[in-house]
PAKOL-342355 format. One record per residue (C-alpha): x, y, z; residue number from 1; chain. Coordinates in Angstrom, 2 decimals. Each point is the difference from the previous one (the first is absolute). Last residue first. Example, Ala and Ser with C-alpha at 12.3 -4.5 7.8 and 13.67 -1.06 7.14 Angstrom:
<nodes>
u:v:w:pos:unit
13.67:-1.06:7.14:2:A .
-1.37:-3.44:0.66:1:A .
</nodes>
This chain:
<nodes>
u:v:w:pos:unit
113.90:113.19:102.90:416:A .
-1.47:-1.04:-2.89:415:A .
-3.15:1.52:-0.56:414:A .
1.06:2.12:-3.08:413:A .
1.60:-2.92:-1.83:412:A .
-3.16:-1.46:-0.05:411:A .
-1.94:2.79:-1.45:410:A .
2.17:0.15:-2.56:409:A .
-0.31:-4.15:-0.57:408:A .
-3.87:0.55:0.16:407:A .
-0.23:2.78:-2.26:406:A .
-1.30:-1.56:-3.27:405:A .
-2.65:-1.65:1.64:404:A .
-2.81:-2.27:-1.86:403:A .
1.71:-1.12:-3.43:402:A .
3.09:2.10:0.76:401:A .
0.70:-2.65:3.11:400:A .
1.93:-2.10:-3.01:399:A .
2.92:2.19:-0.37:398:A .
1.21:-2.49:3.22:397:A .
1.40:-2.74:-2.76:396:A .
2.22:-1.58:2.42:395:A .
-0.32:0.66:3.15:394:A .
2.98:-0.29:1.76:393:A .
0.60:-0.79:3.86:392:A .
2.22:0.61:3.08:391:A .
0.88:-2.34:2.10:390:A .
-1.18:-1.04:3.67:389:A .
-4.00:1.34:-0.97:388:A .
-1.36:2.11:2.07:387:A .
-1.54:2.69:-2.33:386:A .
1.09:-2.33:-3.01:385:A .
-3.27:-1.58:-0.59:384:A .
-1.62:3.85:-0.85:383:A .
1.87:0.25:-3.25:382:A .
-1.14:-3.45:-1.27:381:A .
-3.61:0.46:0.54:380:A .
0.26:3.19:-1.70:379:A .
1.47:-1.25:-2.73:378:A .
-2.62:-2.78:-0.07:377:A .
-2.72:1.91:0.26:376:A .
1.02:1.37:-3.31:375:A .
0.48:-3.13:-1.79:374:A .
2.45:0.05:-2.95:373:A .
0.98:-3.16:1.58:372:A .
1.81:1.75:3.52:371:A .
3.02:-1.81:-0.12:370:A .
1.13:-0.19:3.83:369:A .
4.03:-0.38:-0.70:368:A .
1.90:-1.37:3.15:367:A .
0.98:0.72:2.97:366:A .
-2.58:-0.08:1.97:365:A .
-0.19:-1.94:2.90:364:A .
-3.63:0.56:1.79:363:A .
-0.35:-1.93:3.28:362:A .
-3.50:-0.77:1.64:361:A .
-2.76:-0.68:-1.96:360:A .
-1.16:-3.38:-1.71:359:A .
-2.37:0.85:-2.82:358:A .
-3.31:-2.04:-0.93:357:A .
-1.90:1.07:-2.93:356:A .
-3.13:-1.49:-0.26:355:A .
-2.68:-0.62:-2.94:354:A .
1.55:-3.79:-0.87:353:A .
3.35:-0.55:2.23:352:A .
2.22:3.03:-1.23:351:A .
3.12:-0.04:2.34:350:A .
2.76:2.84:0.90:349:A .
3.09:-0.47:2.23:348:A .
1.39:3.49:0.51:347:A .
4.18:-0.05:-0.53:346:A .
0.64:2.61:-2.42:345:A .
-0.19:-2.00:-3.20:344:A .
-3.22:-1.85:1.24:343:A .
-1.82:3.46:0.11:342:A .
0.58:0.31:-3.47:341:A .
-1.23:-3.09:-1.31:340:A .
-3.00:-0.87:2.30:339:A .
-0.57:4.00:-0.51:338:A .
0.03:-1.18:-3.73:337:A .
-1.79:-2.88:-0.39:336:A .
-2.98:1.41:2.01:335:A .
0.36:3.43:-2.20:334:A .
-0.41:-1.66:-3.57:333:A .
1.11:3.28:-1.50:332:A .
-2.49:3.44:-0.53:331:A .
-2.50:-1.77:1.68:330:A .
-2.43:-2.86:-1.78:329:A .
1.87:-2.66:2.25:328:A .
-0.60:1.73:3.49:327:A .
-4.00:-0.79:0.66:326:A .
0.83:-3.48:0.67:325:A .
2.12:0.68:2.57:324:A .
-3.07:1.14:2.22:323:A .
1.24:-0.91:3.72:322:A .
2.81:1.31:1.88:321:A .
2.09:-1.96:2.96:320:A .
2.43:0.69:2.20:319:A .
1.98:-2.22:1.92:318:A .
2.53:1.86:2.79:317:A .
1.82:2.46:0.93:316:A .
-1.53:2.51:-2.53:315:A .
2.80:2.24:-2.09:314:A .
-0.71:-2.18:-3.26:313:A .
-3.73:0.26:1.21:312:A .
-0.16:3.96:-0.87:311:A .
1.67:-0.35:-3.38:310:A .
-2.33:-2.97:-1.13:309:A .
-2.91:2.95:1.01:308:A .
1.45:2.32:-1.85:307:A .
0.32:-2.41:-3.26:306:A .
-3.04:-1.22:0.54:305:A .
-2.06:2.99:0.44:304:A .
-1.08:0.57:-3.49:303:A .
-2.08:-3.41:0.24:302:A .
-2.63:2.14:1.89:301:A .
-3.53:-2.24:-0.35:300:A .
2.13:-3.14:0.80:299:A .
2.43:1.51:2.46:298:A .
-1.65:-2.08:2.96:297:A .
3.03:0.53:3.49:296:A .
1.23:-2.80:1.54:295:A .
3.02:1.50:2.42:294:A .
3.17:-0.05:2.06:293:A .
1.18:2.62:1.82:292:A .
1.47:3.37:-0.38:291:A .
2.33:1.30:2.62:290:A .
-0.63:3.75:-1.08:289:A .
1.22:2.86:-1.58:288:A .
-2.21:3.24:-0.05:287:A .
-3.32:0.92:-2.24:286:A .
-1.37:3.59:0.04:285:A .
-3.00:0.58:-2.02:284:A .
-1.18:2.98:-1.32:283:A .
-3.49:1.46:0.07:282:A .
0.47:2.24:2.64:281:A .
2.06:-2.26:2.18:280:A .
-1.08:-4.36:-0.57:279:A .
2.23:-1.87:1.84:278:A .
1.86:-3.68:-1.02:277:A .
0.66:-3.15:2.14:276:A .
1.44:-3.18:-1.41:275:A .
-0.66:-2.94:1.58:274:A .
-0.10:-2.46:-3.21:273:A .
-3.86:0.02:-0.47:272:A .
-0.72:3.60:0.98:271:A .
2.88:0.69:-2.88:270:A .
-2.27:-2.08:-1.95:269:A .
-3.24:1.70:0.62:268:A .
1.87:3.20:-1.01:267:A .
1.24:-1.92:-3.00:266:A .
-3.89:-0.03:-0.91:265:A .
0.12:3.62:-0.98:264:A .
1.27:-1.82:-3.49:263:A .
-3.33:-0.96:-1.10:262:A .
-1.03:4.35:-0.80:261:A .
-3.40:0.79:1.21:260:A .
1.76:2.42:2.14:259:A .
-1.57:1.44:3.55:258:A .
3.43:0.52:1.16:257:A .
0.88:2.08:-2.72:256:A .
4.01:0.02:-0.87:255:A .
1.95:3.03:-0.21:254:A .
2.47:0.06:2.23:253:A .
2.41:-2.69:1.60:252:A .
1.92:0.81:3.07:251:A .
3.18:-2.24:0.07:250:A .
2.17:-2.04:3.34:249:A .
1.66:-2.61:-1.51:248:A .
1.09:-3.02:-0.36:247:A .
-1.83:-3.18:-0.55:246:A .
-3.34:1.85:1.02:245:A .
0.81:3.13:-1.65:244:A .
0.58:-1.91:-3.17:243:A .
-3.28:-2.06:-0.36:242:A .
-1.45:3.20:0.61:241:A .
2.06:1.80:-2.80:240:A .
-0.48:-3.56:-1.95:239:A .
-4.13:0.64:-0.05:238:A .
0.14:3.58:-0.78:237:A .
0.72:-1.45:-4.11:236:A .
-3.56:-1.98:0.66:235:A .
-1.86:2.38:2.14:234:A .
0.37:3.02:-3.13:233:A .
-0.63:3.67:1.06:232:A .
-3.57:1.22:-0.17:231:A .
-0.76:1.53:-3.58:230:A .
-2.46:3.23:0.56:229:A .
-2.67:0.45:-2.28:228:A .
-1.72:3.15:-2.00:227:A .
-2.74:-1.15:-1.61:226:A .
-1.40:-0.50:-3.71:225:A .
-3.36:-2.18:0.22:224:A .
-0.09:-2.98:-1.37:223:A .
-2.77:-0.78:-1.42:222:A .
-3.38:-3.03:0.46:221:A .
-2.43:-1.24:-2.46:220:A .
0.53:-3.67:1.06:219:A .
-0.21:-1.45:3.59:218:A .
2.69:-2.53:0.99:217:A .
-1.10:-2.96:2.11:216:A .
3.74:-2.16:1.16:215:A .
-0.28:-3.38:1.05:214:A .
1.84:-2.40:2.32:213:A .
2.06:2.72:1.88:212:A .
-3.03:0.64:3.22:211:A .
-2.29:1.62:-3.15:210:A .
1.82:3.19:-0.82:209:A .
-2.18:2.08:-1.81:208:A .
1.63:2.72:-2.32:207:A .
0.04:3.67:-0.06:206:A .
1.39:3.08:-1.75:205:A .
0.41:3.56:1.22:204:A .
3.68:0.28:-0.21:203:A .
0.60:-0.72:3.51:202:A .
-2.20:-2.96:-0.59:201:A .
1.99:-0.86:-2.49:200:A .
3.35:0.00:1.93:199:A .
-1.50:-2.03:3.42:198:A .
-1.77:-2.36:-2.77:197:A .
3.39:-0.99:-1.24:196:A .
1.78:0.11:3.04:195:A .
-2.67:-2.54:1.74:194:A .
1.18:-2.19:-2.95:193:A .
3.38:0.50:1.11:192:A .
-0.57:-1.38:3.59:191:A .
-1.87:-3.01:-2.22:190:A .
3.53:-1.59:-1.01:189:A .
-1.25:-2.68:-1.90:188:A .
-3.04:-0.98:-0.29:187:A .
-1.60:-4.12:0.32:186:A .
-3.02:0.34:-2.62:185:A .
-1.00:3.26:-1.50:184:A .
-3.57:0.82:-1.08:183:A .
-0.38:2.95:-2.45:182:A .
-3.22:2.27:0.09:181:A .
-0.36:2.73:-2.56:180:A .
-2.56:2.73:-0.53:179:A .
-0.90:1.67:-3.38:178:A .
1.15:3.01:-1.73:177:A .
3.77:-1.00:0.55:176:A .
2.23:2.94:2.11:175:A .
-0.58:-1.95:3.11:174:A .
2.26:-3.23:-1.91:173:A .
3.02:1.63:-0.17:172:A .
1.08:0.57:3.67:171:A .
-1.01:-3.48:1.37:170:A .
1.14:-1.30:-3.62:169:A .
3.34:1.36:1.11:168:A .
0.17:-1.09:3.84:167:A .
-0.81:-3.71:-1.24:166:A .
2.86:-0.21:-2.25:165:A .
2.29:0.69:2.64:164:A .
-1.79:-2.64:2.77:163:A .
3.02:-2.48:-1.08:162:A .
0.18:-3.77:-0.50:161:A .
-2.80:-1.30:1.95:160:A .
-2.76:2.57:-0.81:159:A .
-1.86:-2.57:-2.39:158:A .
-2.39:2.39:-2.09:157:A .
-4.16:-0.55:-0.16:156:A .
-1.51:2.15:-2.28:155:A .
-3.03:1.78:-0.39:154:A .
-0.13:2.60:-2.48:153:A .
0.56:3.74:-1.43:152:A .
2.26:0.57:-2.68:151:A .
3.64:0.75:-1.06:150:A .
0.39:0.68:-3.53:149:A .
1.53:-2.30:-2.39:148:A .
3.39:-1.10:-0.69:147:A .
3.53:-0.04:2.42:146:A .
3.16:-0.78:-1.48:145:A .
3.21:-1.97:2.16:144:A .
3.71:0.49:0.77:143:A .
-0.01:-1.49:2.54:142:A .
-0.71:-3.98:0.83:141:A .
-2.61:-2.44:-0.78:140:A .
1.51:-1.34:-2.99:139:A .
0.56:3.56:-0.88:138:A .
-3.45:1.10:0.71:137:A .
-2.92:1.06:-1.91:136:A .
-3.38:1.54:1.88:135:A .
-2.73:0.11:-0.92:134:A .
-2.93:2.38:1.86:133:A .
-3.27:-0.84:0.40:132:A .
-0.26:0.07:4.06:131:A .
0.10:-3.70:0.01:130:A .
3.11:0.20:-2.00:129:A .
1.67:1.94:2.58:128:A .
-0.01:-2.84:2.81:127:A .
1.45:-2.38:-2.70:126:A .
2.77:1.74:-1.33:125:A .
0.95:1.43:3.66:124:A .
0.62:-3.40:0.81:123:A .
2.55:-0.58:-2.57:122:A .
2.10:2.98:0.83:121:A .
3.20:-1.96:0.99:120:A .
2.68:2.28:1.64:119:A .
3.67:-0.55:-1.56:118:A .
-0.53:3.02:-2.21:117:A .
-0.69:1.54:3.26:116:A .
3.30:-0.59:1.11:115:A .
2.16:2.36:-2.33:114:A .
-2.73:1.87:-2.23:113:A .
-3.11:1.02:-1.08:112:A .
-2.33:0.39:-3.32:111:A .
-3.54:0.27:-0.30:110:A .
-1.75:0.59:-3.53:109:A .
-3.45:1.62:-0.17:108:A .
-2.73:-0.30:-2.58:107:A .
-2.22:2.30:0.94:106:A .
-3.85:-0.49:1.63:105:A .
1.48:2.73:1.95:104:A .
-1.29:-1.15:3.64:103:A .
2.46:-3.65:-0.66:102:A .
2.88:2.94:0.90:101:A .
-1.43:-0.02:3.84:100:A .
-0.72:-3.85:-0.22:99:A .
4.05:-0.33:-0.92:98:A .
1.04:2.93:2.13:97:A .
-0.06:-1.89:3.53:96:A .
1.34:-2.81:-1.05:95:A .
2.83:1.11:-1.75:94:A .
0.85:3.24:2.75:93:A .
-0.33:-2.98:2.87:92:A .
2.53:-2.00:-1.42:91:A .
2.55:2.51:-0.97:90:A .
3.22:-0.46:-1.06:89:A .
-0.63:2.48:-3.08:88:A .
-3.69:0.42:-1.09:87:A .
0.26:0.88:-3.42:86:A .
-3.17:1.41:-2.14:85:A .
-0.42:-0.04:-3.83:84:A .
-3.31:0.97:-0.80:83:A .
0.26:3.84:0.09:82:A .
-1.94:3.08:0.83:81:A .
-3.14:-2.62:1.38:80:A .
-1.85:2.26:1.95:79:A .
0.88:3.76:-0.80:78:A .
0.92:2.96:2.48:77:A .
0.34:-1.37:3.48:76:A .
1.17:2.01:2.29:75:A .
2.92:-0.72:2.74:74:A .
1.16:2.22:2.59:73:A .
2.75:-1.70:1.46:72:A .
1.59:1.09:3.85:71:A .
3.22:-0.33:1.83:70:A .
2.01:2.97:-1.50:69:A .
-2.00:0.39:-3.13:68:A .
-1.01:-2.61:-2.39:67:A .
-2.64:0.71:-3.15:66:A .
-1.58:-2.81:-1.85:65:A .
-2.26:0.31:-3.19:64:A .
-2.17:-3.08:-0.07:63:A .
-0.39:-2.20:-3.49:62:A .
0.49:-3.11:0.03:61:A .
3.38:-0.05:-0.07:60:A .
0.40:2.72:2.17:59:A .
-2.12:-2.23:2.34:58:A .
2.48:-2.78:-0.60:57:A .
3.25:2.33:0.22:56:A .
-1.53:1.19:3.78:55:A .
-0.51:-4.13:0.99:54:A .
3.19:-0.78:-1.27:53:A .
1.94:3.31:2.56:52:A .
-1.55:-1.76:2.26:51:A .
1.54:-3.37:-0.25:50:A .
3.38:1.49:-0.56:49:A .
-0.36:2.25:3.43:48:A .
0.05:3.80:0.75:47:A .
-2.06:1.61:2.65:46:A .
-3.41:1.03:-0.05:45:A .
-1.49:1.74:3.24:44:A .
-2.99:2.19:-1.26:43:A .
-1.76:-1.38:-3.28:42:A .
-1.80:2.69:-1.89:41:A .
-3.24:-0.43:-2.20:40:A .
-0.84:1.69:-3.16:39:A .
-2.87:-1.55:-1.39:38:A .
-0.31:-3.06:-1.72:37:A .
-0.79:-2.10:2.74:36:A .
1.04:-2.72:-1.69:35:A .
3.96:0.94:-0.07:34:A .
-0.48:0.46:4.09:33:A .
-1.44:-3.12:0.13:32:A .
2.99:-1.63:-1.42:31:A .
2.43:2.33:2.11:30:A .
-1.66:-0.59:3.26:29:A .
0.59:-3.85:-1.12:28:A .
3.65:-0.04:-0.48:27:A .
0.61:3.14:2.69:26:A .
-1.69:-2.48:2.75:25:A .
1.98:-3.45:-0.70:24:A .
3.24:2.20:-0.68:23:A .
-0.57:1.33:3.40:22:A .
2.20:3.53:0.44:21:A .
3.18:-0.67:1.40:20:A .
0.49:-0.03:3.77:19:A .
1.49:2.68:1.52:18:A .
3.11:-0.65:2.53:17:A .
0.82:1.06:3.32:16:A .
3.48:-0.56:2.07:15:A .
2.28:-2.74:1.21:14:A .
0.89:-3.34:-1.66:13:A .
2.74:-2.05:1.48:12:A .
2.54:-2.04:-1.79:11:A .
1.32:-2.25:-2.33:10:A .
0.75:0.72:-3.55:9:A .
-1.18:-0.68:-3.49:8:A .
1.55:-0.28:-2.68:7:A .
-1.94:1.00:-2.71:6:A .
-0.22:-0.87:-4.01:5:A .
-1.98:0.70:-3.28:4:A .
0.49:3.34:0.99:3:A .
-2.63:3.12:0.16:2:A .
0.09:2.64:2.62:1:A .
</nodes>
């Protein structure tokens, strides 16, 4: 279902749901599928804008991609087929291609859209130019041009701003002749570093991991073609939890419970805030609960803010979530606007430096929840109104297509 708006309803959620396949892990599985060369298949794709970028870039550069049912077999036939690539929304697909393309030695021209033209790239111009390549921004925004091949060296990158960038020279750079070491200073997000070297290694690729400070990455290496299974994706699972707890009683399947993936963290959380949830044959079973208050460290899983804002709306009580500053490179300025939105239907919401405070208790509704072209957001929005005292619209819900096209559907089919 796609509509730029959804009113929402109360109620109670009852029954089982898959999660999507991780965008996080089909992004990267995808890259190292393309340089594997090979024919590899991936087992457990399902449809999202972001990942449906990452399989046009590899076309673009030159991978032949079949889809059946739930699975892509994807070949790579040339290196370099075009030098035009687009990268859509995505922020992980731009910085994650950008070493990859620097491989050619081609000219190569990177286009995007919506909120990632609103993304500055400036830091990526200096890490790359240590590793010889150029690269020319729009006053350090998209669109930009990439020169020079990517080569060996020993850099030192400041990880403050995003890990993204990181991931693809992590993947590029074993292909080089000679070995490359890159020192990185404060880092982002490290669960999806661990990602990165949990997908390459699957591919036959590896990469020292020096405790998150520096990174030791042998030269001379290949991928090796494989056949990989996607786990389903933490970060869209995240508001089912969040929505059991508030009101419902849901079996979630498809999720690995060993997952490198940040977003198993909300499990910590739901610890946190008195939630209890089951684990049955690899699915979990979460039920409504009196949630309380809690302080919960989303710094290294930003993506669970807007769950997590959700969860201490319906807290009696003070909550409070730390890492704010990782939320103003996201698809909107998301501290401003669950401050904003939540406001509207009655939650008290306060950004004092890194934390995110949120008085619980009562939600209103009522009114419009615009959703910013953000698809967390939209789901964010939809999952307030469980017990909220009127109903509410979100406004601009077509956003979840970036990560989850199916959430609303899937919605509408717990609702009892």
């Amino acid at each position: 279902m796609h509509t730029s708006e959804y009113k929402t309803i109360s109620g109670f959620l009852q029954g089982s749901v898959a999660a999507p396949a991780s965008k996080s892990v089909l992004q990267r599985a995808v890259a190292a599928a393309f340089l594997a060369g090979g024919k590899s298949t991936l087992d457990g794709y399902t449809h999202s804008n972001d990942v449906d970028v990452a399989i046009q870039i590899i076309r673009s550069l030159g991978a032949d991609v079949t889809m059946s049912n739930q699975q892509l077999s994807i070949t790579r036939s040339a290196f370099g087929r075009s030098n035009k690539i687009y990268t859509g929304e995505s922020g992980l697909s731009t910085r994650l291609f950008t070493p990859l393309a620097a491989l050619t030695g081609n000219e190569m021209h990177f286009s995007g859209s919506g909120s990632i033209l609103k993304r500055s790239m400036q830091f990526m111009v200096e890490a790359l130019a240590q590793f010889g390549v150029e690269m020319h921004t729009n006053n350090g925004f998209m669109p930009y041009t990439i020169k020079g091949k990517l080569r060996a060296a020993k850099a030192y990158i400041d990880g403050s701003q995003s890990s993204q960038l990181i991931s693809g020279l992590l993947m590029a750079l074993p292909l080089l002749n000679d070995d490359s070491f890159i020192e990185v200073n404060n880092l982002a997000s490290k669960p999806y570093i661990d990602l990165t070297l949990q997908v390459m290694n699957e591919f036959g690729v590896k990469a020292e991991n020096l405790n998150y400070q520096s990174f030791f990455i042998p030269g001379n290496q290949h991928y090796d073609s494989a056949n990989f299974w996607v786990e389903g994706d933490w970060s869209g699972a995240a508001f089912w939890f969040v929505a059991a707890a508030i009101s419902g009683d849901i079996l979630i399947s498809g999720l690995d419970n060993n997952s490198m993936q940040a977003d198993k963290r909300i499990l910590e959380a739901l610890d946190l805030a008195g939630v209890g949830y089951a684990l049955q044959n690899k699915d979990f079973i979460v039920r409504q609960a009196e949630i309380k208050p809690f302080v919960f460290d989303a710094t290294h899983c930003p993506d669970l803010f807007p769950p997590l804002a959700v969860l201490a709306a319906y807290a009696n009580g003070k909550s409070s979530i730390k890492g704010v500053s990782r939320l103003f490179g996201k698809e909107s300025n998301r501290a401003l606007a669950i401050a904003n939105e939540f406001l509207k239907q009655g939650i008290k919401v306060h950004i004092d430096g890194d934390e995110m405070i949120i008085w619980g208790g009562k939600v209103s509704g009522g009114q419009n929840f615009d959703a910013h072209n953000d698809h967390r957001m939209a789901m964010a929005g939809a999952i307030l109104t469980l017990k909220a005292e009127n109903p509410i619209t979100v406004v601009g819900a077509d956003a979840v297509a970036k990560s989850y096209p199916d959430f609303f559907n899937h919605l509408k089919l717990l609702l009892h």
